[in-house]
N, C-alpha and C positions, 0 to 999 in steps of 0.2 A: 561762924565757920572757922576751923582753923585746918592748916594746911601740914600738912608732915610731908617733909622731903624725903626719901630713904637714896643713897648713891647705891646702886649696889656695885659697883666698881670696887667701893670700899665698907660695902657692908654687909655685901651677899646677898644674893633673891631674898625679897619682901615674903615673909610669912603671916598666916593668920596669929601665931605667936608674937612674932615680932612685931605684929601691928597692937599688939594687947599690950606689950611692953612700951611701945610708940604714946600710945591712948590707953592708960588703963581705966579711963571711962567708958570705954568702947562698948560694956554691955546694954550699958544707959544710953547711947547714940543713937541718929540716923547715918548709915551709911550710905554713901552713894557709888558707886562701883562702876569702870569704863575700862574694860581691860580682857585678856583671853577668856576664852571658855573654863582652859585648867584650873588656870587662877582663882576664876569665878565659885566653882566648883570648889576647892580646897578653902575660899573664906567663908562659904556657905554652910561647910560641913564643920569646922571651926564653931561658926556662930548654932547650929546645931545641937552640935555635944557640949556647948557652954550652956544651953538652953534657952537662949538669947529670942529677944520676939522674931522671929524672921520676916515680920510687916515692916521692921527697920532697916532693911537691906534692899536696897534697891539699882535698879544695874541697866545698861542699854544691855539691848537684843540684837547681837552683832558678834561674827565670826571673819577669824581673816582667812582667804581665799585661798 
């Protein structure tokens, strides 16, 4: 397991790009995903158009109220 900090204070909202820049092993991973819906959404459509397995993505089922 390895861990990637991103600040975005000082590095701007976390992209599906910038996590490919972050991990560019990324397509060969498992991901594991805790985070918004949009988010969820925009690294999924990332892993997608890269053609990545999407049995490798995996995420809670959880919205904030």
């Amino acid at each position: 397991v390895t861990l990637h900090m991103v600040d975005t204070q000082k590095e701007g909202l976390l992209t599906y790009n910038k996590m490919k820049e972050i991990a560019p092993n990324i397509t060969s991973s498992s991901i594991w995903f805790c985070g918004p819906i949009g988010f969820r959404q925009a690294v999924f459509k990332g892993l997608k158009e890269d053609n990545i397995d999407l049995n490798l993505f995996h995420f809670d089922n959880f919205s904030f109220r």
